[in-house]
N, CA, C and O of each residue as an XYZ file, in Angstrom:
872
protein
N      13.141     11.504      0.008
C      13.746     11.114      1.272
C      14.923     10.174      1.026
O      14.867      9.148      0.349
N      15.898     10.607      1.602
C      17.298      9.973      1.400
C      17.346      8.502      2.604
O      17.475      8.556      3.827
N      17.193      7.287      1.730
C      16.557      6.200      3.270
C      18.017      5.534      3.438
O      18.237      4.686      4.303
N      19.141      6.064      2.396
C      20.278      5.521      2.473
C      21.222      5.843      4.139
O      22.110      5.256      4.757
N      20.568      6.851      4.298
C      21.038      7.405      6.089
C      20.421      6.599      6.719
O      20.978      6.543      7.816
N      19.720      6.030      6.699
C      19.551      5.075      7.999
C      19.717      4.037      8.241
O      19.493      3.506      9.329
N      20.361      3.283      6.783
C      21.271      1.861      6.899
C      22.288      1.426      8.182
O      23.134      2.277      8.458
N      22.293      0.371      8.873
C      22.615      0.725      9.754
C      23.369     -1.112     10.116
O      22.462     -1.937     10.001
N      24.294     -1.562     10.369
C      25.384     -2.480     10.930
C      26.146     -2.789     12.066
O      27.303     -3.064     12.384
N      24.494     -2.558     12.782
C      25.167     -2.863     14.353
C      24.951     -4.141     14.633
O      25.762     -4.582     15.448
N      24.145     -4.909     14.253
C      24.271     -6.410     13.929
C      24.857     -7.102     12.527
O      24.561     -7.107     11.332
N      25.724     -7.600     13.278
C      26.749     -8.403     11.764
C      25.908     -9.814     11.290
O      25.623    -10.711     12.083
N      25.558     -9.829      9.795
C      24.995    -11.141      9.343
C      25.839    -12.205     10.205
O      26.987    -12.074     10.630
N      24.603    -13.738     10.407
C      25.649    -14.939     10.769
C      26.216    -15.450      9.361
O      25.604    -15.218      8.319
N      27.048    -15.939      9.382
C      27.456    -16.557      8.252
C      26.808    -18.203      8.571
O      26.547    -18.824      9.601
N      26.725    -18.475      7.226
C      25.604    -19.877      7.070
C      26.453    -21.099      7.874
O      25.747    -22.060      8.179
N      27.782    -21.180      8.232
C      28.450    -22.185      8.756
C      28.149    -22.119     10.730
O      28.399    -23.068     11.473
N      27.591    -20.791     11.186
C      27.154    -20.689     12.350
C      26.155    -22.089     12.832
O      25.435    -22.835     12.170
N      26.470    -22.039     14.177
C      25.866    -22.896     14.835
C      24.490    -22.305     15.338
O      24.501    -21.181     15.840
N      23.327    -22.995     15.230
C      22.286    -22.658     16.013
C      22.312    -21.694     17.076
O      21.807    -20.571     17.051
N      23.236    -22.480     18.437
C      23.028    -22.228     19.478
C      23.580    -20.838     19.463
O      22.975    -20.014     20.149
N      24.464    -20.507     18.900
C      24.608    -18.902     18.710
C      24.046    -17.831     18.219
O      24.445    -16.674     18.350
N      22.697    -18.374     17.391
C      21.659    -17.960     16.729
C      20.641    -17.492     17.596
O      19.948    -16.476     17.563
N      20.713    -18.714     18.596
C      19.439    -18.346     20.146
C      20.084    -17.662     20.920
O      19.335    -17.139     21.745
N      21.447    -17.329     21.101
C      21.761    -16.638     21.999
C      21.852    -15.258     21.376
O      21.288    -14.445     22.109
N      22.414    -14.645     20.171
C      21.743    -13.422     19.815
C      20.702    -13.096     19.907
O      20.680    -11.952     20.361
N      19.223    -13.683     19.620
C      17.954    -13.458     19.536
C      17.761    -13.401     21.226
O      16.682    -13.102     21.738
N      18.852    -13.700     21.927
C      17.617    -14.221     23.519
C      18.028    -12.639     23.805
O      17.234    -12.021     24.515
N      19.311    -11.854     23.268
C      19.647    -10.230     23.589
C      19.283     -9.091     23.036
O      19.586     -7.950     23.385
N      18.242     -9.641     21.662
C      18.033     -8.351     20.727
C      16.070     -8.642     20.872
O      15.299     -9.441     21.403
N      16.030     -7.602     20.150
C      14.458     -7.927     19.672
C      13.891     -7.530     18.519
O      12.839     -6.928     18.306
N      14.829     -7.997     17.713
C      14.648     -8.220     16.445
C      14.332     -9.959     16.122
O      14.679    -10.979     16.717
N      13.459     -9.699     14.809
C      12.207    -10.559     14.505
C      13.434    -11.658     13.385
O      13.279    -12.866     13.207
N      14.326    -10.994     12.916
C      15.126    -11.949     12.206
C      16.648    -11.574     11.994
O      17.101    -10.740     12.778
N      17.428    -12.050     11.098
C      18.454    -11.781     11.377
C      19.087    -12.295     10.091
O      19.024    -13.478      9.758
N      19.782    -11.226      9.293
C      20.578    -11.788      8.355
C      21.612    -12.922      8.287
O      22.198    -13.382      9.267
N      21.786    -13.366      6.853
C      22.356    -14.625      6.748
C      23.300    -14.413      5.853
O      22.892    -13.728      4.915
N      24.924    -14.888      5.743
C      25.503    -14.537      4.688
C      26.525    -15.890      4.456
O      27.146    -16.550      5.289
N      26.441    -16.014      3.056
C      27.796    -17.447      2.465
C      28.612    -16.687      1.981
O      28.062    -15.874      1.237
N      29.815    -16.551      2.063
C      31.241    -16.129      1.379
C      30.938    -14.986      0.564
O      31.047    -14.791     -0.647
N      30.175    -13.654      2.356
C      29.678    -12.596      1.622
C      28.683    -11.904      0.622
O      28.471    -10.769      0.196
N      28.127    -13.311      0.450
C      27.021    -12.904     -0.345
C      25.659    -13.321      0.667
O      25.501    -14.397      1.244
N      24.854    -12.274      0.687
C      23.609    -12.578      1.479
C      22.534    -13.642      0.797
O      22.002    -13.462     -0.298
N      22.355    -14.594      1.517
C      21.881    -15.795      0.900
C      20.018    -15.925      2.122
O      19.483    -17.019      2.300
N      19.617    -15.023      2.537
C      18.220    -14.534      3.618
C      18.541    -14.283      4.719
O      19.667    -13.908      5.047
N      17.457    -14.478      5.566
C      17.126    -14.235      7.107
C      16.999    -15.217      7.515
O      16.471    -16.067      6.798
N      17.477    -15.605      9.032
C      16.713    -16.370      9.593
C      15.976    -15.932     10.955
O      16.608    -15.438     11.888
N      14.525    -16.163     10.994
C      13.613    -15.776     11.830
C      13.829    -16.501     13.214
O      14.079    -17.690     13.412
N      13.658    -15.410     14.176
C      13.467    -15.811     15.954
C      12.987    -17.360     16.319
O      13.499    -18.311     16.909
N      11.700    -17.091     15.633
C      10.770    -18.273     15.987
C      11.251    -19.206     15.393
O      11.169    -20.248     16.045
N      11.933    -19.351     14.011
C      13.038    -20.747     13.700
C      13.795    -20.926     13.941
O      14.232    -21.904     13.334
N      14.610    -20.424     14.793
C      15.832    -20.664     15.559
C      15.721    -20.968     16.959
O      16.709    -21.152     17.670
N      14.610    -21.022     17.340
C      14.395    -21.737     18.913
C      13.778    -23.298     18.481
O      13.682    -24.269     19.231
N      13.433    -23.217     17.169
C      12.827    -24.550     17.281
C      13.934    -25.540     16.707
O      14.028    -26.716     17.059
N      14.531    -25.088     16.033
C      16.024    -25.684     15.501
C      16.761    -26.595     16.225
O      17.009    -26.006     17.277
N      17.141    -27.444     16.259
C      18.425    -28.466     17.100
C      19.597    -27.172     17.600
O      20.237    -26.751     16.637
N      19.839    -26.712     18.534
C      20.921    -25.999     18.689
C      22.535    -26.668     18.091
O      23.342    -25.944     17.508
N      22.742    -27.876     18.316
C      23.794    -28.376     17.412
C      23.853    -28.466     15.958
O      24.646    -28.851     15.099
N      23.324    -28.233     15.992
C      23.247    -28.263     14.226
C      23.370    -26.650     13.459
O      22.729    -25.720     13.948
N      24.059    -26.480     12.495
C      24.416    -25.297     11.762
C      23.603    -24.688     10.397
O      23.066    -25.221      9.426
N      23.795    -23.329     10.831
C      22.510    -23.092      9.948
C      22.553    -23.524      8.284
O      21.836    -23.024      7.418
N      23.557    -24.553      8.082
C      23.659    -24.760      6.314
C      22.675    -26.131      6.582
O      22.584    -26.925      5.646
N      22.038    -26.379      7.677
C      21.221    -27.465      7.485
C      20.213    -27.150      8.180
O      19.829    -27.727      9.198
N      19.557    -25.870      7.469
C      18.239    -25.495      8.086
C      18.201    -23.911      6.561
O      17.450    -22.949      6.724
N      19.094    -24.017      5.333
C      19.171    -23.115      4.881
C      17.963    -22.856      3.947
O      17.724    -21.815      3.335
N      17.192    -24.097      3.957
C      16.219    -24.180      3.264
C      15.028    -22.868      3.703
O      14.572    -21.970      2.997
N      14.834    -23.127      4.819
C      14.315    -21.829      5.482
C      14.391    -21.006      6.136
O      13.808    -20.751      7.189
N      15.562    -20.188      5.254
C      15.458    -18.810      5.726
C      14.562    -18.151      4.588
O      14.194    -18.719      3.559
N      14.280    -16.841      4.970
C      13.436    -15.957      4.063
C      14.564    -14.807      3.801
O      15.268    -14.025      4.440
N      14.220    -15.299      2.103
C      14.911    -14.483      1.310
C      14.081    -12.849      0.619
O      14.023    -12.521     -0.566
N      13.566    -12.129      1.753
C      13.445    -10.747      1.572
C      14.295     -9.847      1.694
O      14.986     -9.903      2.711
N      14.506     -8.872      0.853
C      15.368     -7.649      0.713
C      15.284     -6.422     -0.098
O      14.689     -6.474     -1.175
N      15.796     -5.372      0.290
C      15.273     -3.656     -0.634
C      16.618     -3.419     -0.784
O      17.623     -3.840     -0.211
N      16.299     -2.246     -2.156
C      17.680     -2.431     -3.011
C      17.932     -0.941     -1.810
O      17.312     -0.395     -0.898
N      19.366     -0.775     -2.608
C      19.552      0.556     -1.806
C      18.815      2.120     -2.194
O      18.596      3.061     -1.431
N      18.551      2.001     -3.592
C      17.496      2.932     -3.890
C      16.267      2.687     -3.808
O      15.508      3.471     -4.378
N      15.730      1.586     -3.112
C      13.933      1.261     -2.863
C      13.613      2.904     -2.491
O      14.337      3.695     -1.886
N      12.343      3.101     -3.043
C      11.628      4.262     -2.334
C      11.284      3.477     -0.955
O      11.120      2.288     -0.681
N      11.235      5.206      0.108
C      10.738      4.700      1.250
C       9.378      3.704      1.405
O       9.307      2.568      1.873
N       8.352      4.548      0.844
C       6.923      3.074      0.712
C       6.952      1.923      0.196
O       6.043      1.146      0.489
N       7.782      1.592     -0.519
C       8.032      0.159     -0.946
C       8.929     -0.171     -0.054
O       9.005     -1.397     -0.126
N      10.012      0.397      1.144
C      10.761     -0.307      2.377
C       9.313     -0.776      3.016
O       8.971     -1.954      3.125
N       8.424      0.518      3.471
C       7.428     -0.246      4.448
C       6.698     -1.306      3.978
O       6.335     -2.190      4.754
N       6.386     -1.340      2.601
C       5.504     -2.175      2.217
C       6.049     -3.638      2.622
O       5.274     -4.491      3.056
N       7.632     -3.914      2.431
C       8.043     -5.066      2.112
C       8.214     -5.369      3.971
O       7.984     -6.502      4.393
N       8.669     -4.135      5.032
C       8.331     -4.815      6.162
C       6.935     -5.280      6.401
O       7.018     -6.398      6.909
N       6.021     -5.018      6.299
C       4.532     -5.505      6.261
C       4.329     -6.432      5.723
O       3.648     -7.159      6.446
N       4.641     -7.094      4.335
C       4.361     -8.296      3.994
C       5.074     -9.127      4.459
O       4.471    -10.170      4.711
N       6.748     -9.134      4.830
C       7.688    -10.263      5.805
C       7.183    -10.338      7.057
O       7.383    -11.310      7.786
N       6.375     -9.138      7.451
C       5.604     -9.631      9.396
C       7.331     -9.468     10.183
O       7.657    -10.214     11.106
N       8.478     -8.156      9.508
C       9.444     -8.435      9.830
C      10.597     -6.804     10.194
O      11.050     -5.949      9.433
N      10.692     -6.989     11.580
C      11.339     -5.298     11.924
C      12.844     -5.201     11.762
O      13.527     -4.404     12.405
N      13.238     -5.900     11.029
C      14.544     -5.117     10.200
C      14.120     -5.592      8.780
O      13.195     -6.377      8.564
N      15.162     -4.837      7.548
C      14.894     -5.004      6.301
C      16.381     -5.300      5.602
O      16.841     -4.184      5.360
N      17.331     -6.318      5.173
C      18.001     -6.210      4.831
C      18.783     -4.943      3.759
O      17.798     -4.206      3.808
N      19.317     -4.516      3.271
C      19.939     -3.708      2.408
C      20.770     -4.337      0.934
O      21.955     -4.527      1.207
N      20.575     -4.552      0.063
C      21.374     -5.253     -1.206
C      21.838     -3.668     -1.996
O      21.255     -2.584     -2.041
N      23.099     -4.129     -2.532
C      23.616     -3.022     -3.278
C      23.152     -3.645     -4.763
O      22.768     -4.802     -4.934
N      23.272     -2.636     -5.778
C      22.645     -3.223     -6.837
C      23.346     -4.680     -7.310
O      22.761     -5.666     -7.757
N      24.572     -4.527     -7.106
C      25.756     -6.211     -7.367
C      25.036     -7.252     -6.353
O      25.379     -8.430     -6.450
N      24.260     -6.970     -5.586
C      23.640     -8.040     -4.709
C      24.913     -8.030     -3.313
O      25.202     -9.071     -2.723
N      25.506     -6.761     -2.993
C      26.407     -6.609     -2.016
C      25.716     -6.242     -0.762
O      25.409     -5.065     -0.572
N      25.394     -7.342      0.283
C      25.121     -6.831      0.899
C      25.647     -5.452      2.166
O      26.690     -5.518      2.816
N      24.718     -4.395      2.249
C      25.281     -2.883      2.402
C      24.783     -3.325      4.562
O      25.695     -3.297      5.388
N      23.523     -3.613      4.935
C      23.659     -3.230      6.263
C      21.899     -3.778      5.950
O      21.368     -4.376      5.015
N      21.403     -3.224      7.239
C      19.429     -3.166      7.062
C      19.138     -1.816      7.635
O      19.804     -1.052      8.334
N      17.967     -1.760      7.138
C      17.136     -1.054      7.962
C      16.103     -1.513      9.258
O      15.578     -2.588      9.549
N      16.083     -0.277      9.827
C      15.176     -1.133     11.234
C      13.515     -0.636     11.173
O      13.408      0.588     11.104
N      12.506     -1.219     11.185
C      11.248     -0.497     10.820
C      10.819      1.040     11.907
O       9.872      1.747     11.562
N      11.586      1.360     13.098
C      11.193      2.047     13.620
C      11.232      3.284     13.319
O      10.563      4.256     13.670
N      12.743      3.024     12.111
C      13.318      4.674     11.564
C      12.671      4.684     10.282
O      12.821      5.749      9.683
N      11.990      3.802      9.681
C      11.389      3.927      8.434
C       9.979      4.650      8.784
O       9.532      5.588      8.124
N       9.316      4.057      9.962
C       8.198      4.268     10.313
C       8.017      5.928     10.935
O       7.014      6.581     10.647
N       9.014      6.435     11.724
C       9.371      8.085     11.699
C       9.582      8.933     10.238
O       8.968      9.981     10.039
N      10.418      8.421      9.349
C       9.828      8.931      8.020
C       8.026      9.044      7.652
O       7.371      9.896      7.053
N       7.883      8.550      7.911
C       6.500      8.427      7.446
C       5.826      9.298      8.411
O       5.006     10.126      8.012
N       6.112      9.170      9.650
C       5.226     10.297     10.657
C       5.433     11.419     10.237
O       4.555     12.266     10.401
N       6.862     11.816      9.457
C       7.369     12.769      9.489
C       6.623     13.946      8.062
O       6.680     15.175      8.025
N       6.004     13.029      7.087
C       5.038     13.271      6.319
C       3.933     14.699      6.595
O       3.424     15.080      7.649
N       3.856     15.095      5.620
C       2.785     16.351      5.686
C       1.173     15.245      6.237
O       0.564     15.367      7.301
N       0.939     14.493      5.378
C       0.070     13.509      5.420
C      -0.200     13.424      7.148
O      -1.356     13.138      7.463
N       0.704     13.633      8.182
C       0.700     12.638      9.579
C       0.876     14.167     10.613
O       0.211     14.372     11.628
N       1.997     15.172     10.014
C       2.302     16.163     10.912
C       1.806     17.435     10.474
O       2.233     18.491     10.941
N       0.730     17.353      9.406
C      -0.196     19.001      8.909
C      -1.145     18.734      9.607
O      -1.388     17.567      9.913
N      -2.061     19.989     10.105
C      -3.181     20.130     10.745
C      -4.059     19.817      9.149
O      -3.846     20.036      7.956
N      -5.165     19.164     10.015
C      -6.070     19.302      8.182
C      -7.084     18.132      9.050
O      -6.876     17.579     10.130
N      -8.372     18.006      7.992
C      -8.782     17.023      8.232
C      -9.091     15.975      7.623
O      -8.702     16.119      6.464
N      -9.597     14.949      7.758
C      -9.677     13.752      7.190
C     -11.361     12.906      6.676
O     -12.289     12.744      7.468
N     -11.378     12.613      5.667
C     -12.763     12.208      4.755
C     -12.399     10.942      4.544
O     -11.313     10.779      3.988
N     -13.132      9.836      4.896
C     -12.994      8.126      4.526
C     -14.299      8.254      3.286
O     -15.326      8.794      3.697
N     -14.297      7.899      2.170
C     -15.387      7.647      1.351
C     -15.039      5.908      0.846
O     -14.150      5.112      1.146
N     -16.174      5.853     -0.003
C     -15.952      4.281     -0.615
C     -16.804      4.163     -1.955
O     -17.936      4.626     -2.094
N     -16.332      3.710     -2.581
C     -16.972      3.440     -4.037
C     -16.877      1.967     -4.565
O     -16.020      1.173     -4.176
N     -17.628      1.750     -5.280
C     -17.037      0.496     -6.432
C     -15.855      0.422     -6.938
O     -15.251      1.494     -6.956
N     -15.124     -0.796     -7.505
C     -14.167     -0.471     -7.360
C     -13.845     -0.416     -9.062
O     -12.670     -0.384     -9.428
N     -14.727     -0.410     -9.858
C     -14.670      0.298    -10.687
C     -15.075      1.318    -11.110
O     -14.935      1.562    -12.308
N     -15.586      2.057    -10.411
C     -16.242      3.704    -10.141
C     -15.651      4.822     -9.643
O     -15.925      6.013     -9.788
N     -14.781      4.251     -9.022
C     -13.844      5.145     -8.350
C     -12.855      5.801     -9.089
O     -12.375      4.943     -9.829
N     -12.271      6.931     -9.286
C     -10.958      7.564     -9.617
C     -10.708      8.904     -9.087
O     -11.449      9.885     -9.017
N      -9.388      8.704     -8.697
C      -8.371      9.317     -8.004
C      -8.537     10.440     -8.870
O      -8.890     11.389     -8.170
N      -8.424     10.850    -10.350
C      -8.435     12.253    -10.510
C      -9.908     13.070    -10.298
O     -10.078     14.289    -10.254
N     -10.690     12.226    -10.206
C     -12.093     12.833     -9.432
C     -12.336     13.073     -8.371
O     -12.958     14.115     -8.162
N     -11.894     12.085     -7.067
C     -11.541     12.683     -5.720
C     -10.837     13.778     -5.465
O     -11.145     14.584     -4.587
N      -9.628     13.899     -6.381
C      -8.524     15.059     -6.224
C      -9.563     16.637     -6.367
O      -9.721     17.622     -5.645
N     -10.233     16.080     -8.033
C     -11.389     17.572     -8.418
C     -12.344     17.859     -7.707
O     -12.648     19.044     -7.571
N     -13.270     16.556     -6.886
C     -13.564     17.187     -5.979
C     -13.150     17.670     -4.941
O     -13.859     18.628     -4.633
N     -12.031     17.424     -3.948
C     -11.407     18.613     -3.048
C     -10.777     19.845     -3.124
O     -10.637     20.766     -2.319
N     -10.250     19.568     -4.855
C      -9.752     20.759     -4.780
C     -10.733     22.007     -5.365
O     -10.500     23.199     -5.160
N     -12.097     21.380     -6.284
C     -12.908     22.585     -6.739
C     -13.456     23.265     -5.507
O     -13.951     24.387     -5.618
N     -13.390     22.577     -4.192
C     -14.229     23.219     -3.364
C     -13.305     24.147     -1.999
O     -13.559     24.336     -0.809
N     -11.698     24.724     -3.277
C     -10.881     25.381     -2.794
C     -10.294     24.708     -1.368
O     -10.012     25.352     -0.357
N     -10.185     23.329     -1.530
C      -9.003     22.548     -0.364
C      -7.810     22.022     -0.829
O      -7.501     21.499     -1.899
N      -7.207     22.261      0.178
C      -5.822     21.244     -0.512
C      -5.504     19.744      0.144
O      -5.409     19.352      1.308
N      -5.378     19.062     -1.211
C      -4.994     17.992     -0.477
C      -3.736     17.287      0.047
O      -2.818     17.515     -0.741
N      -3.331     16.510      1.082
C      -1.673     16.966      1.981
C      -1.974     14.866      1.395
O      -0.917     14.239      1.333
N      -2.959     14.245      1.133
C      -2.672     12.911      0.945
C      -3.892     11.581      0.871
O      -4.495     11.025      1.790
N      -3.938     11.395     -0.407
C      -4.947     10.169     -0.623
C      -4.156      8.749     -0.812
O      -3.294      8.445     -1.636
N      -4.615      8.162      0.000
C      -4.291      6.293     -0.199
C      -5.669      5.537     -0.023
O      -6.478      5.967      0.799
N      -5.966      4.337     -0.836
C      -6.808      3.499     -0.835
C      -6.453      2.687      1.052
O      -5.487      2.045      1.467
N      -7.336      2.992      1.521
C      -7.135      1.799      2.937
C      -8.045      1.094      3.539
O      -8.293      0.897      4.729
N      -8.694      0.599      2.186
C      -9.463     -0.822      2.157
C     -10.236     -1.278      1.279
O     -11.294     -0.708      1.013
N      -9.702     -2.778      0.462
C     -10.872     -3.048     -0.861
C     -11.496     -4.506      0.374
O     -11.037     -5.177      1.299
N     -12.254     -4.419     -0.079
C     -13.212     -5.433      0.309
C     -14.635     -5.593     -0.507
O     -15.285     -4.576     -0.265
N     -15.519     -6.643     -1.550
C     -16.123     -7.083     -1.969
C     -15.779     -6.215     -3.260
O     -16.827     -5.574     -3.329
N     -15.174     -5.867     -4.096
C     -15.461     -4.912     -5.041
C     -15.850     -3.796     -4.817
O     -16.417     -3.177     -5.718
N     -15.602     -3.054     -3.188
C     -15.533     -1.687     -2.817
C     -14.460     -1.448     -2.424
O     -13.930     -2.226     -1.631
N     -13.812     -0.303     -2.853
C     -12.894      0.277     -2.536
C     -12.959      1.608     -1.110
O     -13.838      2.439     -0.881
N     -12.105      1.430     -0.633
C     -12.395      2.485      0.551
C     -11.199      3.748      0.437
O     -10.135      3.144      0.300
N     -11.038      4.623      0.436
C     -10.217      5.881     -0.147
C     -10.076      6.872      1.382
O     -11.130      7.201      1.928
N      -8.797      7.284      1.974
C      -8.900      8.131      2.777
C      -8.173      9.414      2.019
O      -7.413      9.331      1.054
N      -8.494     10.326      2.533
C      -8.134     11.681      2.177
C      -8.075     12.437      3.158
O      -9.037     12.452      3.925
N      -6.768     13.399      3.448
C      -6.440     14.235      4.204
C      -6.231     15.726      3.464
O      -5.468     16.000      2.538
N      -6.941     16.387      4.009
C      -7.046     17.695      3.276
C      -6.721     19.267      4.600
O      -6.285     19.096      5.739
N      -7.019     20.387      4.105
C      -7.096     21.175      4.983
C      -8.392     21.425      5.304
O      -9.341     21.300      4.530
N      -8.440     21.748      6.349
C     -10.100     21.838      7.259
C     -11.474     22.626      6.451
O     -12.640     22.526      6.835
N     -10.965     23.483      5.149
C     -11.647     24.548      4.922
C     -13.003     23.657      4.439
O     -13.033     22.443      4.236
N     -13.630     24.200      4.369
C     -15.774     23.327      3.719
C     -15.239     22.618      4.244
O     -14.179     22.726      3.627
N     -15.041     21.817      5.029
C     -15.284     19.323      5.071
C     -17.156     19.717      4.595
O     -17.421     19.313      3.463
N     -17.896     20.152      5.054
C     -19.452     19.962      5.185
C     -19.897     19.738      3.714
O     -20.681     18.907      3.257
N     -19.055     20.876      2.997
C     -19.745     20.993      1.138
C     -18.866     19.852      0.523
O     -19.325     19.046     -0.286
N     -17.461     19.838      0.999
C     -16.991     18.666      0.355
C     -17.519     17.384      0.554
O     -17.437     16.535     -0.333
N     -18.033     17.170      1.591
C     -18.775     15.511      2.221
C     -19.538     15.903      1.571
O     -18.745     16.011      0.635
N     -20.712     16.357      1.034
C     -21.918     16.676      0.468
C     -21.596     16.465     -1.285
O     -22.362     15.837     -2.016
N     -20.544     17.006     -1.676
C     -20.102     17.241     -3.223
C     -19.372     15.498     -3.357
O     -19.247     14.895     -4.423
N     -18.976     14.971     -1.997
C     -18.945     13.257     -2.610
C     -20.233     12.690     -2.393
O     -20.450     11.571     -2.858
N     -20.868     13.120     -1.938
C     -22.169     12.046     -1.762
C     -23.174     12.525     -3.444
O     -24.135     11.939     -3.943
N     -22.509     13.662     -3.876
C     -23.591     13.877     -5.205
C     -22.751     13.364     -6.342
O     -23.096     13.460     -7.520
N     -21.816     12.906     -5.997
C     -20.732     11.911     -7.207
C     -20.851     10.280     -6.540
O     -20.035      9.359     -6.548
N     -22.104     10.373     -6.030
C     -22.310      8.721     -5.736
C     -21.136      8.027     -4.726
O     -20.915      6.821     -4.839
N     -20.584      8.632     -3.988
C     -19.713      8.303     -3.175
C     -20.343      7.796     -1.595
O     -21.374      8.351     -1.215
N     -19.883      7.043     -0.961
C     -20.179      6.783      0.294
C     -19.597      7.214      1.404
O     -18.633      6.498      1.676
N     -19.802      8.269      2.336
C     -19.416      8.535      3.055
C     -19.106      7.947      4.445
O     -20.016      8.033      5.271
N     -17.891      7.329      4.845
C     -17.505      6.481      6.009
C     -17.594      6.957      7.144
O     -18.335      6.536      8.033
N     -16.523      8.273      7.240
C     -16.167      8.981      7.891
C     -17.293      9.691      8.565
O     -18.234      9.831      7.783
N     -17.461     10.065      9.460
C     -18.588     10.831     10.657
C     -17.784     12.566     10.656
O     -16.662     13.029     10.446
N     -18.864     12.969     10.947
C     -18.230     14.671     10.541
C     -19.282     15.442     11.385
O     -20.500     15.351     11.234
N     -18.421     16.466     12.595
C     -19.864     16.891     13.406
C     -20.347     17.901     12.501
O     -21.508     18.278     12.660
N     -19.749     18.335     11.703
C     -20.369     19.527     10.784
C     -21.469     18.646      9.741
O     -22.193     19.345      9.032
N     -21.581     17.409      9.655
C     -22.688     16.717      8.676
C     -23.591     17.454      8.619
O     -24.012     17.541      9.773
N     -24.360     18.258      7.770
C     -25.970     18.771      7.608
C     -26.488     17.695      7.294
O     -27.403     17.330      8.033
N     -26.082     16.682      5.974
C     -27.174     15.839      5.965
C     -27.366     14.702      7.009
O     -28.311     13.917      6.933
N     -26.447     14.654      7.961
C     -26.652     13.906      9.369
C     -27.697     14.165     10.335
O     -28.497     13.445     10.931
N     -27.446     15.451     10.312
C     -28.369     16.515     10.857
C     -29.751     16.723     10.838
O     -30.628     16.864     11.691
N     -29.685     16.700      9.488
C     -31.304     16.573      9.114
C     -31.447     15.389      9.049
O     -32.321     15.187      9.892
N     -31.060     13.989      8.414
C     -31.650     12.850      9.419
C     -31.892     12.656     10.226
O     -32.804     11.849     10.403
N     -31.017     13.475     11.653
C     -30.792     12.875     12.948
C     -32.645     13.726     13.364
O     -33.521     13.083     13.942
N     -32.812     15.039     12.949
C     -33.846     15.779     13.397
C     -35.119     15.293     12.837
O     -36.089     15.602     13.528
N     -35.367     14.653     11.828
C     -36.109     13.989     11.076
C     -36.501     12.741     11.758
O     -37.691     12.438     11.851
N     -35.589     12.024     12.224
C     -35.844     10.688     12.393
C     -36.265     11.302     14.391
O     -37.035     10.667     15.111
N     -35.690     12.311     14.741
C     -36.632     12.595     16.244
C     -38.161     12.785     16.040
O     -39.125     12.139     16.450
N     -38.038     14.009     15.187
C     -39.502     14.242     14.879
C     -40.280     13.142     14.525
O     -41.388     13.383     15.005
N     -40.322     11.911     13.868
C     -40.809     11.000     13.334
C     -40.760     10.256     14.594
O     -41.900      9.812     14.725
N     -40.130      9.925     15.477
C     -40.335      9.710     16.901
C     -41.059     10.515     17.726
O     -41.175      9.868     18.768
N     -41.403     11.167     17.802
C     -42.461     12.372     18.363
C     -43.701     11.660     17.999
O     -44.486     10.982     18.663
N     -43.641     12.117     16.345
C     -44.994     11.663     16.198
C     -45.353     10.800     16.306
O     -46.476     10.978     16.777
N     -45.149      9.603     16.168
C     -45.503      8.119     16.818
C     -45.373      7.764     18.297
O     -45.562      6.654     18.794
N     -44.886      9.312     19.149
C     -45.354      8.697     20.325
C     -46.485      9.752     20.815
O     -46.730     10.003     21.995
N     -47.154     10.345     19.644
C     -48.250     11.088     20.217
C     -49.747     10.685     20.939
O     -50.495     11.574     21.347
């Protein structure tokens, strides 16, 4: 994906000699979360919404330069490392640096975030398996063998959640078995998250655990 098309310079960096109060008055018209910063052309960070209302409006941003946030993606970042780095700044534009450290324009997270819809992963019919393992038990070329020995294809696996030394793994595949494939992770010691109306072994719990209610209310 070419993310260089969507660089975009409809907001001009302030330069660091700007006054506050012109800082709050851009932010009071946009709704963007921050806003580039530049000294004699060279991009020197952002400065964020919420620090620029709390700021002295008389005062200029070379005496508040201490905090801006200095996040930025080169112009060849892959697209998942753009989103990644909006997610860790908590921030909906992304500056742009040319490899000389020139700054080129930003990106805005809404057009990064349509790439990503735009994904087989988001726009293939198929369905979806949450499992969880240890998180040293787990591997990706074993999840892959099991979906694909049981003739599925897979359109996309990402880890999307460690917590205690378990790892949590989603997988998007095409619809064909889900029933033998949920079954072929649970016999590789896998935990099944995900709910599946085709479950047999749900099934036979669910009928098991009636009957066993029956009989104790005989």
């Amino acid at each position: 994906m070419n993310t260089q098309n969507y660089i975009i310079n409809d907001v001009k960096p302030f330069d660091i000699s700007s006054e506050i109060k012109e800082v709050q008055i851009v932010f009071n018209q946009l709704t963007y979360s921050h806003i580039p910063v530049k000294k004699d052309d060279t991009y020197v960070g952002c400065i964020s919404e919420t620090d620029a209302h709390c700021f002295e409006s008389s005062k200029s941003l070379s005496e508040y330069q201490y905090a801006l946030e200095t996040f930025y993606v080169r112009k060849n970042t892959n697209w998942l490392d753009i989103l990644e780095a909006f997610a860790l700044h908590n921030s909906n534009i992304m500056p742009v640096l040319a490899d000389n450290n020139k700054y080129m324009g930003y990106y805005e997270l809404g057009d990064i975030m349509n790439l990503f819809n735009n994904t087989p992963f988001l726009n293939e019919a198929g369905g979806i398996i949450v499992v969880e393992k240890g998180i040293k038990d787990y591997s990706f070329s074993e999840i892959c063998q099991i979906v694909e020995s049981n003739d599925a294809k897979i359109l996309g696996v990402f880890i999307s959640k460690i917590e205690n030394d378990v790892v949590q793994i989603t997988i998007k595949m095409g619809h064909t078995g889900m029933n033998v494939i949920v079954q072929t992770f649970r016999r590789y010691n896998y935990n099944v998250v995900s709910n599946h109306e085709e479950d047999k072994f749900l099934e036979d719990l669910k009928e098991r655990s009636n009957y066993l209610d029956r009989y104790l209310n005989m």
